[in-house]
Backbone as ProteinMPNN parsed JSONL, in Angstrom:
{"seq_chain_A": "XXXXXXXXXXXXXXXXXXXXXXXXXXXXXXXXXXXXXXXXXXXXXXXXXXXXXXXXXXXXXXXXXXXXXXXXXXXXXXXXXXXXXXXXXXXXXXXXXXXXXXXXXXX", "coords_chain_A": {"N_chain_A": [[23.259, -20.478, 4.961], [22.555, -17.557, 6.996], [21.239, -17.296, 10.437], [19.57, -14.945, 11.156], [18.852, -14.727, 7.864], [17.862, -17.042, 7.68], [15.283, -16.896, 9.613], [13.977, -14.674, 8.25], [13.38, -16.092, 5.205], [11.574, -18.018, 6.566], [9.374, -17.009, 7.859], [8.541, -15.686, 5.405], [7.748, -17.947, 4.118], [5.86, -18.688, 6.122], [3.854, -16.811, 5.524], [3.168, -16.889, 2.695], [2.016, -19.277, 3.168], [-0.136, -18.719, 5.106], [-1.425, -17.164, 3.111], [-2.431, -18.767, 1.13], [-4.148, -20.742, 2.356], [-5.894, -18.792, 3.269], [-7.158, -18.5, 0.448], [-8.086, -20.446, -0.394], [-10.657, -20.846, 0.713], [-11.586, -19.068, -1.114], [-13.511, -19.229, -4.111], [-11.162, -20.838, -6.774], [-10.652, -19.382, -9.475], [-9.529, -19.18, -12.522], [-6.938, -19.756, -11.934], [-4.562, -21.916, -10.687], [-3.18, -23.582, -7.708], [-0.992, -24.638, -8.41], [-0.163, -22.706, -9.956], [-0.475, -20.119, -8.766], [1.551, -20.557, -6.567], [3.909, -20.875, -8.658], [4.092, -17.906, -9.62], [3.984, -16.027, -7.131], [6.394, -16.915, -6.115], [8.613, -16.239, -7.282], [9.776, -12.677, -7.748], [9.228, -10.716, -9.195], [7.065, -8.588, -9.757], [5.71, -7.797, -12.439], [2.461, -7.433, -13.695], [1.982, -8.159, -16.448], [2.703, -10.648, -16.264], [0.176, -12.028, -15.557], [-1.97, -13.435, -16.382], [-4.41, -12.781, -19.337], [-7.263, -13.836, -18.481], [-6.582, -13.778, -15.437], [-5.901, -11.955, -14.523], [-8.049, -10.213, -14.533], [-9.12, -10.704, -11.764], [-7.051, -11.299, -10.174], [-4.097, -9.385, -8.948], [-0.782, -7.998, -8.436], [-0.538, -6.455, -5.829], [0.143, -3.394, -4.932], [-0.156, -1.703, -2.447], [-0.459, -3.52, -0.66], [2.563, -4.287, -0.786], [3.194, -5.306, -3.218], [1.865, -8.476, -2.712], [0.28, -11.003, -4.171], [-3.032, -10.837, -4.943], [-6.153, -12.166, -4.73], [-9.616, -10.639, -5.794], [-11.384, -11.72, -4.242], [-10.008, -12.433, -1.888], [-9.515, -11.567, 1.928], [-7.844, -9.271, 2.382], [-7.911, -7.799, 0.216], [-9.939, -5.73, 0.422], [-8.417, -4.317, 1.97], [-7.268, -2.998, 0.369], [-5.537, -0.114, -1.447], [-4.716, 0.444, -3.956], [-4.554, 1.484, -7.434], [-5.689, -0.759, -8.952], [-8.323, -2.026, -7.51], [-9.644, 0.276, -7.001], [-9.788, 0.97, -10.265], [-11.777, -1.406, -10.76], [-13.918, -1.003, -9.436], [-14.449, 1.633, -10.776], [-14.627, 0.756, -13.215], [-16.94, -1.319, -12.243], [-19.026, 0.616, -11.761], [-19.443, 2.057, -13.918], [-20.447, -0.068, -15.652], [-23.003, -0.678, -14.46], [-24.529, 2.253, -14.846], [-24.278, 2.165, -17.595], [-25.937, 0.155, -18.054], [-28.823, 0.313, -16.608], [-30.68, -1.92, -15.69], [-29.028, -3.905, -14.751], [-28.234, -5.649, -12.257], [-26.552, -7.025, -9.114], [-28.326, -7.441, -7.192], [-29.901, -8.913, -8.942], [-31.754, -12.134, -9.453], [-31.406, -14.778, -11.495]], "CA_chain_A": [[22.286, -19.455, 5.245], [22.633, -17.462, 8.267], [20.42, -17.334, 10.97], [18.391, -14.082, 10.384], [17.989, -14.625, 6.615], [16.595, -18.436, 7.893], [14.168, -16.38, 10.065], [13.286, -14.09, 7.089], [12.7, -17.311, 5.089], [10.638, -18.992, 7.324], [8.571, -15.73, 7.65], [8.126, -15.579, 4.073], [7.1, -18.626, 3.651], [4.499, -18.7, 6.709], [3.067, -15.429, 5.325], [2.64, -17.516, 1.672], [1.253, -20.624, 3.503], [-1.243, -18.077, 5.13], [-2.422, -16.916, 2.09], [-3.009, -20.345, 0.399], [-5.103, -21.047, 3.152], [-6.92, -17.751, 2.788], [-7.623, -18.439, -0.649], [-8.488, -21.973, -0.359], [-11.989, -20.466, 1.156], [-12.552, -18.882, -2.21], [-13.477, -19.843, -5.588], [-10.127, -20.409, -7.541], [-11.212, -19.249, -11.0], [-8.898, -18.781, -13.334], [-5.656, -19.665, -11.22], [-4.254, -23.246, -9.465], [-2.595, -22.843, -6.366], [0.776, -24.248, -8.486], [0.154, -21.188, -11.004], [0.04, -18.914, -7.391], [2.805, -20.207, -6.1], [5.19, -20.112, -9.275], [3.966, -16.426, -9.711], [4.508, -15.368, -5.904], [8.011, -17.035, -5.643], [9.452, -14.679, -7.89], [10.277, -11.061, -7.166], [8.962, -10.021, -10.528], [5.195, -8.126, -9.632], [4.477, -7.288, -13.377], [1.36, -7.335, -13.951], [1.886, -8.702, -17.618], [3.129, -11.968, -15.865], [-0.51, -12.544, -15.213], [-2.826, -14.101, -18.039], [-5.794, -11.961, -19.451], [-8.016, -14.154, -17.283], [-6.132, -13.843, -14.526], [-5.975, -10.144, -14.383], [-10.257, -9.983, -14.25], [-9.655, -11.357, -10.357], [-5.898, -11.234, -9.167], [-3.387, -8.445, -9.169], [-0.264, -7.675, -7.519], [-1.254, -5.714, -4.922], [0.868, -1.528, -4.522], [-0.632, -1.541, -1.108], [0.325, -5.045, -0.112], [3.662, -4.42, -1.199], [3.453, -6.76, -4.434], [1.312, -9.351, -2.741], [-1.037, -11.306, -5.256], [-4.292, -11.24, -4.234], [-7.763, -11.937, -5.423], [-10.5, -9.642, -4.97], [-12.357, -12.461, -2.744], [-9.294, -12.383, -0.192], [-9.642, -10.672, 2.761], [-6.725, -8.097, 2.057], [-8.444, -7.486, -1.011], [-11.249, -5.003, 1.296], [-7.753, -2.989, 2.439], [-6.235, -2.629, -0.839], [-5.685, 0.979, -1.566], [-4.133, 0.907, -5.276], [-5.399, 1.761, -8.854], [-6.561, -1.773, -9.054], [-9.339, -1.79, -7.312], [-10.333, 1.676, -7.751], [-10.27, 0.677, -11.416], [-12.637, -2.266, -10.891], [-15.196, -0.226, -8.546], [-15.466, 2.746, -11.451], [-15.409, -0.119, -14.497], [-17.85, -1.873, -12.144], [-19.897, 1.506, -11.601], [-20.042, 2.704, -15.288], [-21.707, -1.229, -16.223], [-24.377, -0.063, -13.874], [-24.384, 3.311, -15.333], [-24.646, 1.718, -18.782], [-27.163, -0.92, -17.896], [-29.168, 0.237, -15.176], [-31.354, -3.013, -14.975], [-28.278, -5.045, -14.264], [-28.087, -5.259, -10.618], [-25.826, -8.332, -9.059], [-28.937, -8.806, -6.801], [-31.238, -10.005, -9.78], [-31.809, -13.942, -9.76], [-31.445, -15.383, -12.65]], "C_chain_A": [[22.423, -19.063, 6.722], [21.512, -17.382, 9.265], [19.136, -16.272, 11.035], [17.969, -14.118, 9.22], [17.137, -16.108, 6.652], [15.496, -17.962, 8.455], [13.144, -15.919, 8.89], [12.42, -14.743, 6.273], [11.661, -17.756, 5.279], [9.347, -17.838, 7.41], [8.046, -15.658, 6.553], [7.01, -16.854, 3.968], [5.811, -19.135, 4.656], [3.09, -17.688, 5.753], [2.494, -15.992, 3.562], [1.328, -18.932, 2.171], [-0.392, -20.014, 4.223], [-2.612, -17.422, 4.077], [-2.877, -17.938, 1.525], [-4.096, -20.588, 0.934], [-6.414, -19.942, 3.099], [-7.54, -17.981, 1.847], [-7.765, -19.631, -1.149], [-10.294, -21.89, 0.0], [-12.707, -19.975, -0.144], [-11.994, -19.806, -3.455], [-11.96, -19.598, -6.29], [-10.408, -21.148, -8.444], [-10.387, -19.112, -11.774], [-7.073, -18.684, -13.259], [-5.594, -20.892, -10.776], [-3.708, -22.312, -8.541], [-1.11, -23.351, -7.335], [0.928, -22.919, -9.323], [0.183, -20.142, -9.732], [1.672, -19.16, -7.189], [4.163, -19.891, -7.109], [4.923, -18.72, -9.193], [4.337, -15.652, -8.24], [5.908, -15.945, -5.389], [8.814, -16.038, -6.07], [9.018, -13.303, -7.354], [9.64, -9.974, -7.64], [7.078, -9.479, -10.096], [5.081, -7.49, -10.848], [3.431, -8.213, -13.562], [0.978, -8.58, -15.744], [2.309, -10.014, -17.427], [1.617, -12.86, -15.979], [-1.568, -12.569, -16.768], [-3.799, -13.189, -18.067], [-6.934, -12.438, -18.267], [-7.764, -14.116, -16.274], [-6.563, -12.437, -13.612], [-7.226, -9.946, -14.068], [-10.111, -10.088, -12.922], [-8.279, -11.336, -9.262], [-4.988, -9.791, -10.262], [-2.222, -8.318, -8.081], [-0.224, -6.475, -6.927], [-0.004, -4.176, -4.567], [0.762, -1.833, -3.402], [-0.18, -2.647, -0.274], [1.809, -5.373, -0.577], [3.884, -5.653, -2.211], [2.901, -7.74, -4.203], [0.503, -9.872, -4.253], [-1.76, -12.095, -5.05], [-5.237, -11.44, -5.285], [-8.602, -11.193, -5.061], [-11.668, -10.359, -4.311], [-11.234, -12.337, -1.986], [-9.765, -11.137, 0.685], [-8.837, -9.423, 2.479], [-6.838, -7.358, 0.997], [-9.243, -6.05, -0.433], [-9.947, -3.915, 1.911], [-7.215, -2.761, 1.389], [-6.791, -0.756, -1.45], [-5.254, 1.666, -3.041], [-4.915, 0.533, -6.245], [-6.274, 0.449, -9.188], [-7.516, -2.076, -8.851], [-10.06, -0.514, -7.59], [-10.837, 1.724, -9.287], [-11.332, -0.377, -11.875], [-13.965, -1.722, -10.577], [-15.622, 1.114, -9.852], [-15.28, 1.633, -12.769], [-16.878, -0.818, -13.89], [-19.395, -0.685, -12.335], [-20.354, 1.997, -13.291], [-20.761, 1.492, -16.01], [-22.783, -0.192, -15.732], [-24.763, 0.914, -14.424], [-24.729, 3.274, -17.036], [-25.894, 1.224, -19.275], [-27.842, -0.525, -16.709], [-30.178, -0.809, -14.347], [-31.0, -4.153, -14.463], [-28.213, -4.451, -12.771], [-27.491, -6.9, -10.185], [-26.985, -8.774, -8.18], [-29.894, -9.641, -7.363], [-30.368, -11.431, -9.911], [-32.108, -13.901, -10.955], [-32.484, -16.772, -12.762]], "O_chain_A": [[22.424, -19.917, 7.609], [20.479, -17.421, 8.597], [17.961, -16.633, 10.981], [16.832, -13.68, 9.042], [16.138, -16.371, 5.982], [14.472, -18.45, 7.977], [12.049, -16.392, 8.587], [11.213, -14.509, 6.226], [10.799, -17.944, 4.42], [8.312, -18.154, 6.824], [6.823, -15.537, 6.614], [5.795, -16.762, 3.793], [4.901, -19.827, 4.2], [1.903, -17.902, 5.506], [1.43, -15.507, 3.178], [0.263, -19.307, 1.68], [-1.479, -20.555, 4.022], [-3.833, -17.276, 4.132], [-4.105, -17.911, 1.443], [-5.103, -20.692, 0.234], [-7.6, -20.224, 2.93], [-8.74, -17.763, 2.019], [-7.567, -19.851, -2.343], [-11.074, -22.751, -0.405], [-13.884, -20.208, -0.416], [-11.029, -20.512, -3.747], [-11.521, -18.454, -6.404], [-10.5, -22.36, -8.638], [-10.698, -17.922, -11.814], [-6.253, -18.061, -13.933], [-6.687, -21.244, -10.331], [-3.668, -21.085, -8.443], [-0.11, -22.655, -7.156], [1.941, -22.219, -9.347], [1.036, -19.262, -9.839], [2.638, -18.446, -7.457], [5.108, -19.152, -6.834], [5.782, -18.193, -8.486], [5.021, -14.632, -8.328], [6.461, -15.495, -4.386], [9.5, -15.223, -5.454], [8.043, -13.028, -6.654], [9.43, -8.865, -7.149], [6.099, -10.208, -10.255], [4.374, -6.486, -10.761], [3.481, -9.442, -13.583], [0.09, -9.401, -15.976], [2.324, -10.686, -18.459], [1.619, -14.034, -16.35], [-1.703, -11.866, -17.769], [-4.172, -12.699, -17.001], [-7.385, -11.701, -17.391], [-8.74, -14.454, -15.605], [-7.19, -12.118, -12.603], [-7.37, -9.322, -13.016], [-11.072, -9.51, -12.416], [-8.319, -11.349, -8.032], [-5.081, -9.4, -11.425], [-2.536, -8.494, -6.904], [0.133, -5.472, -7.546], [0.715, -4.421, -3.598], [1.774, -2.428, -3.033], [0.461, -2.496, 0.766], [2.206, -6.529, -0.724], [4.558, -6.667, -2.031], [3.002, -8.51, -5.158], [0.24, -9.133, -5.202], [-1.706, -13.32, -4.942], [-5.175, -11.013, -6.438], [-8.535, -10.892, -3.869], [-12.691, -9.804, -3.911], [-11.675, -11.948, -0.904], [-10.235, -10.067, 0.297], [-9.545, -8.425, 2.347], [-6.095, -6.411, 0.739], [-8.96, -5.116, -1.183], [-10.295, -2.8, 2.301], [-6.29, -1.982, 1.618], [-7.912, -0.332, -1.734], [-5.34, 2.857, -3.34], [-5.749, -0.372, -6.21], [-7.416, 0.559, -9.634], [-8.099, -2.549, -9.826], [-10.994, -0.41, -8.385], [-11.883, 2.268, -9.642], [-11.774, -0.383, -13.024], [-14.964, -1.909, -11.272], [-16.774, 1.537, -9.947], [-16.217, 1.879, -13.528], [-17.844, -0.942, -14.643], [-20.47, -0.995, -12.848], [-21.507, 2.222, -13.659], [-21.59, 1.766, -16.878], [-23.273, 0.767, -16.328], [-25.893, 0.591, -14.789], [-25.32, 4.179, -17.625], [-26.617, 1.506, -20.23], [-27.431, -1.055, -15.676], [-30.482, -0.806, -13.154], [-31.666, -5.064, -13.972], [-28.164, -3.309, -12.314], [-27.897, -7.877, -10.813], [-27.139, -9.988, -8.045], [-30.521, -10.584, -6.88], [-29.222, -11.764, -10.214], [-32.927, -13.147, -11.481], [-32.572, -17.393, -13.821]]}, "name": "protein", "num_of_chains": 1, "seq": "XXXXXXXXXXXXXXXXXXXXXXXXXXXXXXXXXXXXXXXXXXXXXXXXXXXXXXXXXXXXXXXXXXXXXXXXXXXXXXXXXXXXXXXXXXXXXXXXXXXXXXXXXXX"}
């Protein structure tokens, strides 16, 4: 391996070890960290890689160039592709459905 693709490397794999850590702060629902990391070693960002439950909370990220995030990470709040947009108007038409659901009623 030559010396810039060891940089690259090492880069990569800070920029994974960052996220772990990111997402060590939230709830991991429906994911380990070894089901993250096989899924972010590979190259492969479909979508159909990721389990029905999976999909409800992580996505590989358009905007993050293929990252795969959760929508508790931080990077989640800049994400600019259909994914979220599709969560914010499924989340808006519940409300819209139900208008006495509200996330701040206590249960």
């Amino acid at each position: 391996m030559n010396e810039e693709h060891q940089k690259h490397h090492t880069a990569i794999q800070q920029l994974m070890e960052k996220a772990i850590n990111r997402l060590d702060k939230i709830i991991w629902k429906h994911m380990t960290k070894e089901r993250y990391l096989e899924l972010t070693r590979s190259k492969d960002t479909d979508p159909n890689r990721l389990t029905e439950e999976e999909q409800k909370e992580w996505h590989f990220c358009k905007s993050w160039k293929g990252l795969l995030i959760h929508t508790g990470d931080p990077t989640y709040s800049e994400c600019n592709c259909g994914f979220k947009r599709s969560k914010e108007s499924s989340a808006q038409g519940t409300k819209e459905a139900n208008p006495k659901a509200d996330s701040s009623t206590k249960v």
